[in-house]
C-alpha positions as CSV (number, residue, x, y, z in Angstrom):
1,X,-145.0,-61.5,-18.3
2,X,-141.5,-63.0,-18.7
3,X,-141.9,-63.0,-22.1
4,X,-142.7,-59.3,-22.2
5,X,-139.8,-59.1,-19.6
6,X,-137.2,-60.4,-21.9
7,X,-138.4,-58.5,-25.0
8,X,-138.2,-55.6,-22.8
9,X,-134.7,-56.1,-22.2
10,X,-134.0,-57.5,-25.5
11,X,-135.5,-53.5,-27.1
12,X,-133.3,-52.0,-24.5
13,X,-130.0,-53.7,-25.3
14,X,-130.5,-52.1,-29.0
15,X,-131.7,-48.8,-27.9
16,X,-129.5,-47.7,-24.7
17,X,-126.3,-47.2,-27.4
18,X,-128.1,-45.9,-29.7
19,X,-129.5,-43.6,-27.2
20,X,-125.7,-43.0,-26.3
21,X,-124.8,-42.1,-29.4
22,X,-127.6,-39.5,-30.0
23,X,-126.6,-37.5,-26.7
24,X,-123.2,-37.7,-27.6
25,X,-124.2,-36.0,-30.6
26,X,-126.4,-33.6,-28.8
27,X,-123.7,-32.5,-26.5
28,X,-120.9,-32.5,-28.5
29,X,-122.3,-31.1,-32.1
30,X,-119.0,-30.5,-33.7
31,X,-117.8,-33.5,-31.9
32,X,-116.1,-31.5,-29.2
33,X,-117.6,-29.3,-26.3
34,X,-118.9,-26.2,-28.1
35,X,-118.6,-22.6,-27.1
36,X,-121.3,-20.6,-28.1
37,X,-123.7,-17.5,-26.3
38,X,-121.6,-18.6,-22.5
39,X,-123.0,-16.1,-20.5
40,X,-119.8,-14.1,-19.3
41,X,-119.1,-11.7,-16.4
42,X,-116.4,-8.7,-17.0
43,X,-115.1,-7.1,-13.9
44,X,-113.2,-3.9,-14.1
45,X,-111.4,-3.3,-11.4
46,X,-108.5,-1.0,-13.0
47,X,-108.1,1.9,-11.3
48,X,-105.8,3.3,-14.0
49,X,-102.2,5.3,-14.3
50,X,-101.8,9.0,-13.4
51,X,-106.0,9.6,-14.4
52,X,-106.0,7.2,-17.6
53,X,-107.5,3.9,-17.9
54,X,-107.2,3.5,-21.8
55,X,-105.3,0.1,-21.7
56,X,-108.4,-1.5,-19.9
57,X,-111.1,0.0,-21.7
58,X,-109.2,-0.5,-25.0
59,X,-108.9,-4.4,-23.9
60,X,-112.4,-4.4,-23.1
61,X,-113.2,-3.0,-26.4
62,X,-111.4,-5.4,-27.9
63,X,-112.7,-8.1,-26.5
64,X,-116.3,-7.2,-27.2
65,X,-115.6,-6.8,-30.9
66,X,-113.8,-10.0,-31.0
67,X,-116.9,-11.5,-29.4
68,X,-119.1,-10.0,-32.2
69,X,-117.7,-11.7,-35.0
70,X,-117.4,-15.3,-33.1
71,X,-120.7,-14.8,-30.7
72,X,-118.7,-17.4,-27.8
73,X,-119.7,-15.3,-25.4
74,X,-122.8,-13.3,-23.8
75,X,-121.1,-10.8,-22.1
76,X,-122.4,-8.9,-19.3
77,X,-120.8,-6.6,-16.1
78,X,-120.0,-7.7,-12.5
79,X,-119.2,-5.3,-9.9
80,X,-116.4,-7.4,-8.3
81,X,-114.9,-11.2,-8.3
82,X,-117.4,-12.4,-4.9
83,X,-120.6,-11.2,-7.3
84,X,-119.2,-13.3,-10.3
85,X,-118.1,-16.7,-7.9
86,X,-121.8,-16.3,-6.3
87,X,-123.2,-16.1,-9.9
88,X,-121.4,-19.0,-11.3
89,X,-122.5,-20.9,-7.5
90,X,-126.2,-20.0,-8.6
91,X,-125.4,-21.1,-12.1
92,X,-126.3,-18.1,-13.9
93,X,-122.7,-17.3,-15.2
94,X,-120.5,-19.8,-16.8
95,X,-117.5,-17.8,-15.8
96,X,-116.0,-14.5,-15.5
97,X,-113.6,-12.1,-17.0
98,X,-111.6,-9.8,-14.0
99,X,-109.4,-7.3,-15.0
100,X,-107.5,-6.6,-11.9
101,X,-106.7,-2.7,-10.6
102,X,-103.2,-2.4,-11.4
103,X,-104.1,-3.7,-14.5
104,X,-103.0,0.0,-16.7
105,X,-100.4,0.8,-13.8
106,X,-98.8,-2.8,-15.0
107,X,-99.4,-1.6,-19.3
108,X,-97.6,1.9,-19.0
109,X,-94.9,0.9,-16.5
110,X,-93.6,-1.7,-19.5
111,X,-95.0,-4.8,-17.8
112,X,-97.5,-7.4,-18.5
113,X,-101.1,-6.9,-17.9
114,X,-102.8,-9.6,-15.6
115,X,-106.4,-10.9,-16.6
116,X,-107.7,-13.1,-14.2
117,X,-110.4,-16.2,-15.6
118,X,-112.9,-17.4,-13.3
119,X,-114.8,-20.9,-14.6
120,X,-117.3,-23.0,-13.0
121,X,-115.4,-25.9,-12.1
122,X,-118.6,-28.7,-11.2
123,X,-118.1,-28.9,-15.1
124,X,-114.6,-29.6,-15.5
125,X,-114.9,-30.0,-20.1
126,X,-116.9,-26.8,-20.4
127,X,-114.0,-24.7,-17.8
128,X,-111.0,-26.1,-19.5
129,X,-112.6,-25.5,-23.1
130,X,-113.2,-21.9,-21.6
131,X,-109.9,-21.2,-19.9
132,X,-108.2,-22.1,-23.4
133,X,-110.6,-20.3,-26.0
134,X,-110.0,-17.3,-23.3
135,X,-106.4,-17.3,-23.1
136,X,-106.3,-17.8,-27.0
137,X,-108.3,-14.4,-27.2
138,X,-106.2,-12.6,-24.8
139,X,-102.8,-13.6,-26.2
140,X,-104.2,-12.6,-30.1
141,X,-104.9,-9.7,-28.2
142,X,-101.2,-9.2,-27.2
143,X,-99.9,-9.8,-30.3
144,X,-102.5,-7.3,-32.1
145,X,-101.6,-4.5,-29.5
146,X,-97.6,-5.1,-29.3
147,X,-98.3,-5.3,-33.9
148,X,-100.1,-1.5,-33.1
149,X,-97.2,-0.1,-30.7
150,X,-94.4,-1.4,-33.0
151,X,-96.1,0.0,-35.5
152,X,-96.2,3.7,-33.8
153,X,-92.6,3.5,-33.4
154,X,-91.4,2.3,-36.9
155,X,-94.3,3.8,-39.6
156,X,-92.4,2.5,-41.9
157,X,-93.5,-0.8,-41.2
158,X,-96.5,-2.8,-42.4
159,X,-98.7,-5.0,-40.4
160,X,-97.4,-8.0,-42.0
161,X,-93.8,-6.7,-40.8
162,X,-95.2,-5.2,-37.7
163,X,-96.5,-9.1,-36.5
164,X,-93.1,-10.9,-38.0
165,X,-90.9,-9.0,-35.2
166,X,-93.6,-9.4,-32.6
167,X,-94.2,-12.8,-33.3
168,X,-91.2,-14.4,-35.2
169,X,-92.5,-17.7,-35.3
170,X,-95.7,-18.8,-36.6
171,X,-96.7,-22.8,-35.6
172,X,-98.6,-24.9,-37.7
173,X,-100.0,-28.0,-36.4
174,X,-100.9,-31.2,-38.8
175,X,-102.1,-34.3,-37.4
176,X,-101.7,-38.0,-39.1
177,X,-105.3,-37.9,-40.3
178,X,-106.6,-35.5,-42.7
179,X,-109.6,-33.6,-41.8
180,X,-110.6,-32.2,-38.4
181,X,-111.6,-35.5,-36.6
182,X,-113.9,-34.6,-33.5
183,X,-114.6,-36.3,-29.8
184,X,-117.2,-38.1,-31.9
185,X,-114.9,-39.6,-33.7
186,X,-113.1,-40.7,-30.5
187,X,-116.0,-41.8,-29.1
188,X,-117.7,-43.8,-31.9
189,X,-115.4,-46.8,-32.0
190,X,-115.3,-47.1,-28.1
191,X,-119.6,-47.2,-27.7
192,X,-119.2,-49.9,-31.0
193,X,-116.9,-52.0,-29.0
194,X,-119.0,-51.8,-25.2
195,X,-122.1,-52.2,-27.2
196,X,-120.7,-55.8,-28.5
197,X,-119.9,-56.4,-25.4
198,X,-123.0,-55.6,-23.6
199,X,-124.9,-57.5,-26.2
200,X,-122.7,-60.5,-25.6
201,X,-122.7,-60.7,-21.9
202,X,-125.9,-59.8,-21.5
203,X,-127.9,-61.8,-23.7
204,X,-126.0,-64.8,-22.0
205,X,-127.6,-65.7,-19.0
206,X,-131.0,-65.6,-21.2
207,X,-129.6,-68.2,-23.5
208,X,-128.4,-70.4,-21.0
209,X,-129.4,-69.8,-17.5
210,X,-133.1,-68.6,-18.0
211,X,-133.5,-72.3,-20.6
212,X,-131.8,-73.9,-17.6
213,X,-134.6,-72.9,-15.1
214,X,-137.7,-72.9,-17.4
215,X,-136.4,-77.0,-18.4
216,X,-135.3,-76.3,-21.9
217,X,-131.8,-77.2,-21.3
218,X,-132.7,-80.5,-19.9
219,X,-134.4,-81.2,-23.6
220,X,-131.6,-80.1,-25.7
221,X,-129.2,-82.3,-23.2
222,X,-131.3,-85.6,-23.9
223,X,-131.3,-84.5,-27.7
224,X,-129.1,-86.4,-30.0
225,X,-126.7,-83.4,-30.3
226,X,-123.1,-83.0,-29.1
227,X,-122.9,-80.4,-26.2
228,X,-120.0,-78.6,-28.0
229,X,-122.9,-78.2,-31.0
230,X,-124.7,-76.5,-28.4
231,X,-122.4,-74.5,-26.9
232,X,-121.7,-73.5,-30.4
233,X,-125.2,-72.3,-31.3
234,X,-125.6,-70.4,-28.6
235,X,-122.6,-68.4,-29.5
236,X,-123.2,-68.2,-32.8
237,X,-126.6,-66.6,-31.8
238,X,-125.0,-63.9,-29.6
239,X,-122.2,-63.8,-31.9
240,X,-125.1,-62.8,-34.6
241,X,-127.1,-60.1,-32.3
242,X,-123.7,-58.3,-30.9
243,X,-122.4,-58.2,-34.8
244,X,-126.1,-56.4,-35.8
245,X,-125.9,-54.1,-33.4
246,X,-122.4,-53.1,-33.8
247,X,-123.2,-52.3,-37.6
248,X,-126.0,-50.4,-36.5
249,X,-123.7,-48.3,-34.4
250,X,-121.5,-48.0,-37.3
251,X,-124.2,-46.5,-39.8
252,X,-125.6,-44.2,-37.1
253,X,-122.0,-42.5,-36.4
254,X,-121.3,-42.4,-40.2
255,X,-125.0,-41.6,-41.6
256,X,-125.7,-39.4,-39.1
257,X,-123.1,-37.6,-37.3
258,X,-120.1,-37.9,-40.1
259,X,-117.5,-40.2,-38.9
260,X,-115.3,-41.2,-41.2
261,X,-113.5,-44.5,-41.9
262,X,-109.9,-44.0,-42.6
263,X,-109.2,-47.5,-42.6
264,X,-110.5,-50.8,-43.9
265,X,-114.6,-51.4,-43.3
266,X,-113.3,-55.0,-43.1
267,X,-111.0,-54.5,-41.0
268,X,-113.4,-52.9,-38.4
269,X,-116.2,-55.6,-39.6
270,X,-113.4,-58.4,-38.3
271,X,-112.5,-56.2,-35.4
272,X,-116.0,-56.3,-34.4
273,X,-116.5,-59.8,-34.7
274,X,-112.9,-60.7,-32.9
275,X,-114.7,-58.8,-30.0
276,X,-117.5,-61.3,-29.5
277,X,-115.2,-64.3,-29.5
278,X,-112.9,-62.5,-26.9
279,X,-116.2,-61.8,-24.2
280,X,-118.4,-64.8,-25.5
281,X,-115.8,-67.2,-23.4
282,X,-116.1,-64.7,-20.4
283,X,-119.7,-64.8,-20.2
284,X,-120.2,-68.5,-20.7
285,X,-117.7,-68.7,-17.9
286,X,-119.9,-66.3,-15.5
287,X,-123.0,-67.7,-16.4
288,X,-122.0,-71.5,-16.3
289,X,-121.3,-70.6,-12.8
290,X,-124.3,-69.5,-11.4
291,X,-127.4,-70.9,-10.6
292,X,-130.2,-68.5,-12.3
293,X,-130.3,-66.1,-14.6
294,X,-130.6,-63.2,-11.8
295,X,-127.7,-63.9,-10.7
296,X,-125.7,-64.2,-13.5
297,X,-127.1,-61.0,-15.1
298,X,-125.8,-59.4,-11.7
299,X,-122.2,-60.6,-11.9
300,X,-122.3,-59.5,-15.6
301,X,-123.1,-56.1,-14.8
302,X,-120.2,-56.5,-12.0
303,X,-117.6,-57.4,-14.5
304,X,-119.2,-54.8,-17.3
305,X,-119.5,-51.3,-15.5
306,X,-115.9,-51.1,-14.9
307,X,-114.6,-52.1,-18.2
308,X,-117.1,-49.1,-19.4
309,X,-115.5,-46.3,-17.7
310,X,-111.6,-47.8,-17.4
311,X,-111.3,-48.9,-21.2
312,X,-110.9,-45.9,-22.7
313,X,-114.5,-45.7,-24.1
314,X,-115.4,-42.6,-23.3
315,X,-112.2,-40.2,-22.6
316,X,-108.8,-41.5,-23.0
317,X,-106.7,-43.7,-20.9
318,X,-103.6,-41.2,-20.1
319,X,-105.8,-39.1,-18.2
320,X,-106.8,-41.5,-15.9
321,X,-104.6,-41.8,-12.6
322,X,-101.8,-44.7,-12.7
323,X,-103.3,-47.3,-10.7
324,X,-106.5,-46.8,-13.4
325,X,-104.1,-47.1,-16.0
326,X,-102.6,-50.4,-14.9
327,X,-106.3,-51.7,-14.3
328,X,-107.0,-51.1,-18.0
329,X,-104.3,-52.6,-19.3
330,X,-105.9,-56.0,-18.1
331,X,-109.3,-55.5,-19.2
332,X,-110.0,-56.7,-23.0
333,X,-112.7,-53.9,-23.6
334,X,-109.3,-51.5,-23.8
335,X,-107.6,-53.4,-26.6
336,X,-111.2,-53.6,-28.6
337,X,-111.8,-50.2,-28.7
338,X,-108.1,-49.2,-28.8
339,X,-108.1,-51.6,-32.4
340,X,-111.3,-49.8,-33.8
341,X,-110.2,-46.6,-32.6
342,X,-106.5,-46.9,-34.7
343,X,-108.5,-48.5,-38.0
344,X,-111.1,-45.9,-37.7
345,X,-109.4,-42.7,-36.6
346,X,-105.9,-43.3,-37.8
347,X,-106.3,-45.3,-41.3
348,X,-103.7,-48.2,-39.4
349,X,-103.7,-51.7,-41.1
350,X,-103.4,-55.3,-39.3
351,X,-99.5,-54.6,-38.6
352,X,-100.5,-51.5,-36.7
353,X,-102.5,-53.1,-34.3
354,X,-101.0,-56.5,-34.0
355,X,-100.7,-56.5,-30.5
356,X,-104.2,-55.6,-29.6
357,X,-104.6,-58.5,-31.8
358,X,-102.3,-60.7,-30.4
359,X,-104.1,-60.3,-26.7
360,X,-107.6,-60.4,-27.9
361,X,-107.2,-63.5,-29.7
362,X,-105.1,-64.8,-26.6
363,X,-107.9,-63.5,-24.2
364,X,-111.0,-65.4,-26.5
365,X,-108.9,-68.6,-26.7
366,X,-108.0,-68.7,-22.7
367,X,-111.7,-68.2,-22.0
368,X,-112.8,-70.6,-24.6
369,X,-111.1,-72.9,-22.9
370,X,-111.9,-72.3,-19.7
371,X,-115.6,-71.8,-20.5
372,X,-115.7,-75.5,-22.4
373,X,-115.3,-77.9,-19.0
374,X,-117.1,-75.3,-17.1
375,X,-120.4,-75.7,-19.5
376,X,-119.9,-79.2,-19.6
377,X,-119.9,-79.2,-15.9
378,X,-122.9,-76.9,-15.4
379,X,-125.1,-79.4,-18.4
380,X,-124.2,-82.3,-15.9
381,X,-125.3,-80.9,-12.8
């Protein structure tokens, strides 16, 4: 039964990021939240201008052949804003469209049209990711209509002319890496980086505290072999395991869901293994000091769940709050990914990342350290 226990764990260390990485890619298919088919609520409440209600119906016509060509949305009709916020509360509506009733009173008076968005905010990524394709649309939309009216008044004009003295300035964005890197790309090097960690601290208290209990310890300790020799095998071993599974990682996110490498493979392959030394001293350290592998598997799980969701993993650290902020920049998880994420993402070299290098390497030496007299200690007791 313990036997079966350990495998058990053992299958579940190499699956649960894998796992990861497959709803990652599930949720986030072009490696960011998708809009496609939301079902979307339009609420006319214009009243119109002396009789006419063109501008709303032409903005509504608009906005459904706009909505042809890219299918985001499933549009449908509300009879007010309290029917769409109880649709979205039952979950039926992602969000809503309202075009308010002085909505053509606001167009031929020679002011701006209001369009109110209503999101479902329980799901903070999909309502942002809809308030921004939305107010996209709408201001193409004012551009296209200001293009037509300037147009009117100057036929002399083409559209090309028409949109350079509506829109004088036309802003192109290029980022330092070619290509159109996704949140999987984000994401990939931060799961690689936890995942050696989890396999390191984790499979820890097996290799030392469960041999302690079951008496194997007490064998290798009578053995004619230096205790630093041991101490060295059984990182070596873990070292090993968290290594495999990192490159497993690796093949999944390029094989499968096309990351790409801008920067050295050896670079990340060193990166990788730099991680293991940095949390191999940590977990010795934990597990020398407890008395059974329960235990120590607890306080690993302690230490581990926070540097998951305050490293930078799985969203990035400037949108945490400041005190969050200030917690990460003590954890070692933050640096690891941080590294793989600049070699990976950005194409940087060793200069580039020098000082995640400089504390990791600090951080796996200090532990080392620390971890050496506190094995030697536990061996003895």
């Amino acid at each position: 039964m313990e036997l079966f226990r350990n495998r058990l764990g053992l299958v579940l260390l190499v699956v649960m990021p894998l796992f990861m990485m497959v709803m990652v890619g599930f949720i986030y298919p072009s490696g960011g939240v998708s809009i496609s088919n939301m079902p979307i609520a339009v609420v006319n409440e214009d009243t119109g201008f002396s009789g006419s209600t063109i501008p709303s119906q032409t903005f509504i016509t608009t906005l459904q052949g706009i909505n042809n060509q890219t299918g985001m949305m499933t549009l449908t009709t509300a009879s007010s804003l309290d029917e769409v916020k109880d649709l979205v509360q039952r979950g039926e509506l992602s969000g809503g469209i309202v075009i308010p009733s002085n909505f053509s009173q606001s167009i031929y008076s020679g002011q701006q049209g209001t369009v109110i968005i209503v999101t479902d905010q329980s799901n903070p990524q999909i309502s942002a990711t809809i308030q921004s394709v939305l107010t996209s649309v709408f201001d193409e939309m004012g551009t296209m209509m200001a293009q037509q009216q300037v147009q009117s008044m100057n036929p002399a004009l083409n559209a090309t002319s028409a949109l350079a003295v509506v829109k004088p300035l036309n802003v192109q964005t290029q980022g330092v890496v070619p290509g159109n890197p996704s949140y999987f790309d984000f994401v990939a090097p931060g799961i690689m980086a936890m995942t050696v960690m989890m396999s390191v601290m984790t499979g820890l208290p097996v290799a030392i505290s469960q041999e302690k209990e079951i008496g194997t310890m007490d064998g290798m300790m009578v053995a004619p072999v230096n205790r630093l020799s041991i101490l060295l095998g059984k990182t070596l071993a873990q070292t090993a395991r968290g290594l495999i599974q990192g490159v497993i990682i690796l093949a999944l996110a390029i094989g499968i869901f096309g990351v790409t490498i801008q920067g050295s493979i050896l670079l990340v392959f060193a990166l990788l293994l730099l991680g293991v030394f940095s949390f191999v001293g940590l977990g010795i350290v934990i597990t020398s000091f407890t008395k059974d592998q329960e235990t120590a598997q607890m306080l690993m799980m302690t230490v581990m769940f926070p540097m998951m969701f305050l490293s930078g993993v799985f969203f990035p650290i400037q949108q945490m709050p400041a005190f969050m902020q200030t917690i990460s920049s003590f954890l070692p998880l933050t640096y690891a990914s941080s590294a793989l994420r600049k070699v990976m993402v950005l194409g940087a070299g060793v200069p580039q990342i020098s000082t995640e290098l400089i504390i990791l390497v600090a951080f796996g030496i200090v532990m080392i350290a620390i971890a050496l007299p506190v094995f030697r200690r536990m061996m003895t007791r």
